[in-house]
N, C-alpha and C positions, 0 to 999 in steps of 0.2 A: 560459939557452939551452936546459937539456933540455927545461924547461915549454914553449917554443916548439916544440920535435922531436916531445915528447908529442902536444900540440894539433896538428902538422900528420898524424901516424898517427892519430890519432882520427877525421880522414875520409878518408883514404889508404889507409888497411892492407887491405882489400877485396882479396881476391887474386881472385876468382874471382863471377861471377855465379852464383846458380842455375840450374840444367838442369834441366830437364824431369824428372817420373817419378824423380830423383833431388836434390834438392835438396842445394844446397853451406849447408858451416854459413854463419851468416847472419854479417852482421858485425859485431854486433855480438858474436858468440859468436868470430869470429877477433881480435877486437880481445882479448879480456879473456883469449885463451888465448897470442896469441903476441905482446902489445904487451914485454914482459918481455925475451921473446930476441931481436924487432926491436931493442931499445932495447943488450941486450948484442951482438950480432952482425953487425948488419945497417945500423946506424947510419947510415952513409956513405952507402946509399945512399934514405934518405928526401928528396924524397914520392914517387920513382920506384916505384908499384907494382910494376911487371916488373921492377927490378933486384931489391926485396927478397924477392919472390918466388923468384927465381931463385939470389940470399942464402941463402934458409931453405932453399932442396934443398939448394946447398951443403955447410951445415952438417946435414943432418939428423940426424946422428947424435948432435948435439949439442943437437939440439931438447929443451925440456921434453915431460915423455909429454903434457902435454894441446894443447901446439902441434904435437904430433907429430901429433897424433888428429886434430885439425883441419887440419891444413896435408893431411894422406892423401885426409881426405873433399873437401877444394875439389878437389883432384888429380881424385877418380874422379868426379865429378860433371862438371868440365871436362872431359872423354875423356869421356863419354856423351852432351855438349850436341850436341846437330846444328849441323854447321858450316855457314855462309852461303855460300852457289853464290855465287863471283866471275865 
């Protein structure tokens, strides 16, 4: 069953696309820095990217420093991407 949970975060975990002029870590750079703490913390709610997202601010304080680093940088790269006129 994790091996399944593994395999669905290895194309799920993606929080954040790249922005412009600021580029968000890539994913494969969020995969390998917060597959660990999605797997301790956030579990429940894979492949829901928005829940686990929203999971990992939860817990930030709880973050490893290097999902910390990476979960900060997809932050400020999302809040700089130019939002789409509805």
């Amino acid at each position: 069953m994790r091996v399944r949970i593994a395999a669905v975060l290895l194309g799920m975990l993606m929080l954040v696309s790249p922005a412009l002029g600021q580029p968000a870590p890539s994913e494969d750079q969020q995969r390998q820095a917060c597959l660990s703490d999605v797997m301790r913390l956030c579990v429940a709610h894979v492949p829901n990217r928005a829940r686990i997202q929203s999971c990992l601010g939860q817990h930030h304080q709880e973050l490893s420093p290097q999902c910390r680093t990476v979960y900060d940088a997809s932050l400020r790269a999302q809040r700089a991407a130019p939002r789409s006129q509805e």
